[in-house]
matplotlib code that plots the C-alpha trace (Angstrom):
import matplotlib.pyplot as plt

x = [80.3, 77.9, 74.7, 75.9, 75.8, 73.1, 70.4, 71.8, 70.7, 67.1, 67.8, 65.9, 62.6, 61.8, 60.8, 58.9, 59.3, 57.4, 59.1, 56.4, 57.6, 57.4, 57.2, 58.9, 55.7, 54.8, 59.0, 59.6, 62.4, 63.6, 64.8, 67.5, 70.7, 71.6, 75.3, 75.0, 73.3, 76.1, 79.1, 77.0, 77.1, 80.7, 81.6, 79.0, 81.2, 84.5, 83.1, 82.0, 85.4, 86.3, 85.5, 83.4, 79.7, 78.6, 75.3, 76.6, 77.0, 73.1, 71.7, 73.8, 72.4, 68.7, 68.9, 70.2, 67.4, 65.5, 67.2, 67.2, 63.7, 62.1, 58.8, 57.9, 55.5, 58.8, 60.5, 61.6, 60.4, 61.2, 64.6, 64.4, 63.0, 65.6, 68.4, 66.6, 66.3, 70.2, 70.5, 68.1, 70.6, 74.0, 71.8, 68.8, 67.6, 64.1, 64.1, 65.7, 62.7, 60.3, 61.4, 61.9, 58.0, 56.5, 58.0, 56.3, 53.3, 53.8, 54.8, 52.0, 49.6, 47.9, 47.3, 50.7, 51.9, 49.8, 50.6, 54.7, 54.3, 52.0, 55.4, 57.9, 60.2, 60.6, 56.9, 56.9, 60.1, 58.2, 55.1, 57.1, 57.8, 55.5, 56.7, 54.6, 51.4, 52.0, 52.5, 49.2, 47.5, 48.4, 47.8, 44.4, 43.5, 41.8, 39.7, 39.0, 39.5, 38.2, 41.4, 43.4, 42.6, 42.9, 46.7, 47.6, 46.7, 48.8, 51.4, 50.9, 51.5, 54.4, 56.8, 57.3, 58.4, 56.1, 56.7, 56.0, 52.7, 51.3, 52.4, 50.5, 47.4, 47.5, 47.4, 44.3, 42.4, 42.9, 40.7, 37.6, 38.1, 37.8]
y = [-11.8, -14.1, -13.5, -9.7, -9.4, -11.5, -9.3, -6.2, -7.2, -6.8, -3.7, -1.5, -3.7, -4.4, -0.6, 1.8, 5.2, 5.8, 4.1, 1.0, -2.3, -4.7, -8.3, -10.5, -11.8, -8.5, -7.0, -5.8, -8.3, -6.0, -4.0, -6.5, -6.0, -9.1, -8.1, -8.3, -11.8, -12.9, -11.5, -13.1, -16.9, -16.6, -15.9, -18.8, -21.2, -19.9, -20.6, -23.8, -25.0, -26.4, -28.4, -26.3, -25.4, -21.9, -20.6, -18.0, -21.5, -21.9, -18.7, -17.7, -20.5, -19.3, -15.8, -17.3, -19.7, -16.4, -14.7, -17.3, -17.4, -15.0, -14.8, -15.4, -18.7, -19.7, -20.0, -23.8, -23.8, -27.4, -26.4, -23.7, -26.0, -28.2, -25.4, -24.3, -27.9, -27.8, -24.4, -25.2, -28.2, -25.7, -22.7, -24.0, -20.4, -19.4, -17.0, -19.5, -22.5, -19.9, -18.7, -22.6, -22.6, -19.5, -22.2, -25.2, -22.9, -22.5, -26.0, -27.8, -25.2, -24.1, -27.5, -29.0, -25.8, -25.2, -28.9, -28.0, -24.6, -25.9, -29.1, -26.7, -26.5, -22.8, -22.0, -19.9, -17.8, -17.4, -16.0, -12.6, -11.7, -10.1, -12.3, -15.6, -13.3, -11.8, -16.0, -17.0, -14.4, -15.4, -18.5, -18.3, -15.5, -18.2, -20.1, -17.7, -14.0, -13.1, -15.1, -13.7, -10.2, -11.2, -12.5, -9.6, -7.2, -8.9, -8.8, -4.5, -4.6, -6.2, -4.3, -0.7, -0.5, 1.9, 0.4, -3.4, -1.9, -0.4, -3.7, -5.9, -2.9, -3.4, -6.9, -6.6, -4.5, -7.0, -9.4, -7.2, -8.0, -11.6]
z = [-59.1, -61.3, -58.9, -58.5, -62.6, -62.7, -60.7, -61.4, -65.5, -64.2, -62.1, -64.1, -64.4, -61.0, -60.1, -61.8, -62.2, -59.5, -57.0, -57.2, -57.0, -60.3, -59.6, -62.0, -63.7, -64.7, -66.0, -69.4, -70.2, -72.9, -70.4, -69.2, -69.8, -71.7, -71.6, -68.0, -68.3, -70.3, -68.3, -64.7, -67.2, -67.5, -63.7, -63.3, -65.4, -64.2, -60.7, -61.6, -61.7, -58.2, -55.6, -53.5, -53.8, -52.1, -51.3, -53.9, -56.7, -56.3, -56.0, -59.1, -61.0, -59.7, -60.9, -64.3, -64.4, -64.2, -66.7, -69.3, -69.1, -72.4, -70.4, -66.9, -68.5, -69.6, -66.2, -65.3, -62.2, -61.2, -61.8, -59.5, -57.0, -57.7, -56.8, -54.2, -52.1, -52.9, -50.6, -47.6, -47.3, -47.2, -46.3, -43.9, -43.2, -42.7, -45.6, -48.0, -46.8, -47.2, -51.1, -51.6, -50.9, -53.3, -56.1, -54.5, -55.0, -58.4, -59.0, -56.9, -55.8, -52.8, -50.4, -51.1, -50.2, -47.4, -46.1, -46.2, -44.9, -41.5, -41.2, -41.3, -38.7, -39.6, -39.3, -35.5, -37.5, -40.7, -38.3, -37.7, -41.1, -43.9, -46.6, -44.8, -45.0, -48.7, -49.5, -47.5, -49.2, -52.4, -51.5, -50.8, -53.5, -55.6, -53.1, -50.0, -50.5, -46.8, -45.8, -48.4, -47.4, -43.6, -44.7, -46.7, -44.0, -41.7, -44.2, -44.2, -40.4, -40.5, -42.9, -42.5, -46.3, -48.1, -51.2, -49.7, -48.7, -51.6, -53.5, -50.6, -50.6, -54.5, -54.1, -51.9, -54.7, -57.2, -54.8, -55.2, -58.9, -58.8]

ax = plt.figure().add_subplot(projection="3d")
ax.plot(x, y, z, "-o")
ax.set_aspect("equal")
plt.show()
C-alpha cells in the first residue's frame, strides 16, 4: 500500500497534457499530492514492523526517497543506491540491476558505469530492451554524441511505445544542442 500511495502522489507530474512523458528531473513537485506522500510513510512504518523484508519494503522506501526530495538536486542518491543493492540481493532481476545502474550514473558517472554495465552478468538480457540504449545514450551524451545518437536509435527500435519514442527522439534533439 506504501509504494502504491507513494507513486500514485506523483501521478499527475510524470505526463503532460499532451500525453508526453516528464521525467522526474524535469516534474513540478507542487503537483504532488503530499497527502498521498504522507498516507504511503505511514503504511511504510506500519510495514516496518516485522520480521520480513519484501521487494515491496525497499521499493517503498525508494519512491519515498523520491518524494522527500523538494528538488530533484535534492535526491540522496547514495541512499537510493543503498536500497537498491538491498533489492538485486532479494530481487536479482535484470530490470532491477539495470535501474540500480542509472543511479551509479548519477553517483559515479559515465566509466564506472560503463565498467559495471560491460561485468554484468545481466548484460546479453539488458541487450533486448530499450531502457540499456536510452542509459548508453545518456551515458555518452557528454563525451560522444555520434554514440549517443547511435544508442538512442537503437533504443527507438526497440519499444513500440509512442510516447517512449518521442521522449528517446527528444532526447536525440537535445544532442544537436550541445
Amino acid at each position: 500500500m506504501a509504494l502504491m500511495c507513494l507513486h500514485a502522489a506523483r501521478i499527475n507530474s510524470r505526463i503532460s497534457p499532451e500525453g508526453e512523458i516528464i521525467l522526474l528531473a524535469q516534474q513540478d513537485r507542487s503537483q504532488w499530492n503530499r497527502q498521498l506522500i504522507e498516507e504511503g510513510n505511514n503504511w511504510m512504518n506500519k510495514a516496518a514492523s516485522g520480521d520480513s523484508l519484501s521487494s515491496y519494503h525497499i521499493e517503498a522506501a525508494i519512491a519515498f526517497e523520491h518524494c522527500i526530495a523538494l528538488r530533484f538536486e535534492d535526491t540522496n542518491w547514495q541512499q537510493i543506491l543503498s536500497y537498491y543493492d538491498m533489492l538485486v540481493q532479494i530481487h536479482p532481476t535484470p530490470f532491477v540491476a539495470l535501474n540500480r545502474m542509472t543511479v551509479v550514473f548519477k553517483i559515479s558517472g559515465p566509466a564506472q558505469t560503463l565498467e559495471q554495465l560491460q561485468q554484468s552478468p545481466f548484460l546479453k538480457e539488458w541487450e533486448k530492451h530499450y531502457i540499456y540504449y536510452s542509459l548508453l545514450g545518456e551515458i555518452y551524451s557528454s563525451s560522444d554524441v555520434e554514440k549517443a545518437k547511435a544508442n538512442f536509435l537503437i533504443a527507438i527500435s526497440l519499444t513500440g511505445a509512442k510516447a517512449e519514442k518521442k521522449l528517446l527522439r527528444k532526447k536525440m534533439e537535445g544532442l544537436d544542442i550541445l
